[in-house]
N, C-alpha and C positions, 0 to 999 in steps of 0.2 A: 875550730875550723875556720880557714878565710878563704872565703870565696871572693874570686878577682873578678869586675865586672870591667865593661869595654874599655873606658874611662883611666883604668888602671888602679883605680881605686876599691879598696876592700869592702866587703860587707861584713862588718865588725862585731863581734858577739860580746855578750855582756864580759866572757872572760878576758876577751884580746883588744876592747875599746880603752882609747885614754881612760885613765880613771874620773874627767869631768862628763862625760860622754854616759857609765854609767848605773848614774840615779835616773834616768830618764829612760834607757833600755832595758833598768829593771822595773819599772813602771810601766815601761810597753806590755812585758812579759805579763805581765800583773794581769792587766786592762784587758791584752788579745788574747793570752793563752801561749802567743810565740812574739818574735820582736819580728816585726815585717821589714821586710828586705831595706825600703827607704830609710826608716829609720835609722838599719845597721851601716849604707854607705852613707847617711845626714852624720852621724857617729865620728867618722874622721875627723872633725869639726864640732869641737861642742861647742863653740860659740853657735854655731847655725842649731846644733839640734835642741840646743837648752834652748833659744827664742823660739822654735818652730811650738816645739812639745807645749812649753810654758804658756805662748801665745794662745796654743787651743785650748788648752787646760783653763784660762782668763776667759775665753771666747765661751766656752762650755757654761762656765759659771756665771758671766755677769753681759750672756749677748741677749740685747733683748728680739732676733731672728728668733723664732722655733728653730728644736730642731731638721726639721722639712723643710725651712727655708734656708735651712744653714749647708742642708744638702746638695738643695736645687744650686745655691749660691757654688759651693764649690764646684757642681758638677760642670754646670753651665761653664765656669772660667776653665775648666781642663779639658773640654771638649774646643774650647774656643782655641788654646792652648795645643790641641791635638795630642792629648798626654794618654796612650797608649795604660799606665801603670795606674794614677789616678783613677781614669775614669773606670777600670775593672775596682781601685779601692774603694772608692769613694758609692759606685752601686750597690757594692757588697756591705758597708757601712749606712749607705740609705733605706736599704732593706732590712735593715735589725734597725733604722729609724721609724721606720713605719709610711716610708716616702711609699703615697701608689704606686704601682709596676705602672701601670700606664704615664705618671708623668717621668717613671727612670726610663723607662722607653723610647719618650720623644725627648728627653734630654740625651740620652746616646744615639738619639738617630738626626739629630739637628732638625728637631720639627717643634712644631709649634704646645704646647703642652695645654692638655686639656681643661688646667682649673686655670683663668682668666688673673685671679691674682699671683699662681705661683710664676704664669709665660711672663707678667710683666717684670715680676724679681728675675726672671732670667735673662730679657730683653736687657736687663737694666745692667747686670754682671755680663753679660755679653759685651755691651756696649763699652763699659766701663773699660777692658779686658781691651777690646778692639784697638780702642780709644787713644789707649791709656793715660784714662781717667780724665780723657778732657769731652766728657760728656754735654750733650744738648740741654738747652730751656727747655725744648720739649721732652727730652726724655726723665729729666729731672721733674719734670709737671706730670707725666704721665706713674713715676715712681710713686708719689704725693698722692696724686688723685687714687692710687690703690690701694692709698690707706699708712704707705710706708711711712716712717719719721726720718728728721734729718740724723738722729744717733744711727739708724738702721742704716741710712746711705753711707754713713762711716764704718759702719759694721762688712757694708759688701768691699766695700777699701781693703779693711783688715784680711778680707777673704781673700783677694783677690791678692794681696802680697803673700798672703802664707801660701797662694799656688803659683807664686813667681818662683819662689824658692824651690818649693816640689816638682814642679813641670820641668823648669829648667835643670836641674839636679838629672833628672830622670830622661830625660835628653841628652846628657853628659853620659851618662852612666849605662843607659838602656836598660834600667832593671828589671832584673826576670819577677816576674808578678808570683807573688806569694802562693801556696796550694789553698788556703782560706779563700783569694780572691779569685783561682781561675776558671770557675763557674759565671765570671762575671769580665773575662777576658774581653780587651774592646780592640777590636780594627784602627788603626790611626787612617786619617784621609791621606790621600796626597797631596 
């Protein structure tokens, strides 16, 4: 089946994707249970979806973020991002992390989040995001003083490009958010 999204671009299934496209969407299948919509329009492109996939897959294995901060990390930049798909994915995936609801809360509501070192990794991928990447002394000393390392601030880099790709993708594309994540469905601002 191909579903056409705004973009023009299909949302590709394991049977109708390039065949470098997929080892990575039977891998989704594997992981999710279904291949999620971004995935199948990242698919058109396996140069983009084999770094996206592989990059988490690295990220997963050798980030030294927990997973909660690797949450907070993504959510924070696709909220900053305004990413409508994301932020429903990415709740839904922080919530089988074990992220509190009160801190996925105040990262979907742009508030300040209740545990003082997760608001400052947020502050931190906010800024970063805002920025792009041409962050403050002070916000850099404020990273440090909450314990973070310099790998970790290269870690929110790494995040912060694998939701360049997504956000913007998903902007292009406008994709319909998966039945998995739409309990977790997010408003974009204006």
């Amino acid at each position: 089946m191909n579903t056409e999204v705004k973009s023009g671009l299909d949302i590709k299934t394991i049977e109708n994707a390039p065949e470098a496209s997929k080892r990575v969407l039977t891998e989704a299948k594997k992981a999710y249970g279904f291949v999620p919509n971004l995935l199948g329009i990242m698919a058109n492109n396996p140069v983009l979806l084999n770094s996206y996939w592989d990059g988490n897959v690295e990220l997963s294995k050798n980030g030294t973020l927990t997973a909660i901060e690797q949450q907070v990390v993504f959510l924070a930049v696709s909220y900053e991002n305004n990413c409508h798909y994301c932020m429903a994915a990415h709740t839904s995936i922080g919530q089988m992390s074990k992220v509190p609801q009160d801190v996925l809360d105040a990262l979907r509501d742009g508030k300040a989040l209740p545990n003082p070192r997760l608001e400052v990794l947020s502050q931190y991928a906010k800024a970063t995001t805002i920025k792009r990447g041409r962050v403050s002394e002070q916000e850099i000393s404020d990273f440090y003083d909450a314990g973070f390392t310099k790998k970790q601030q290269l870690e929110v880099i790494v995040i912060t490009g694998f939701k360049v790709f997504t956000n913007y993708i998903n902007y292009l594309a406008q994709t319909p958010v998966d039945d998995a994540f739409k309990p977790n469905v997010w408003k974009t601002r204006n």
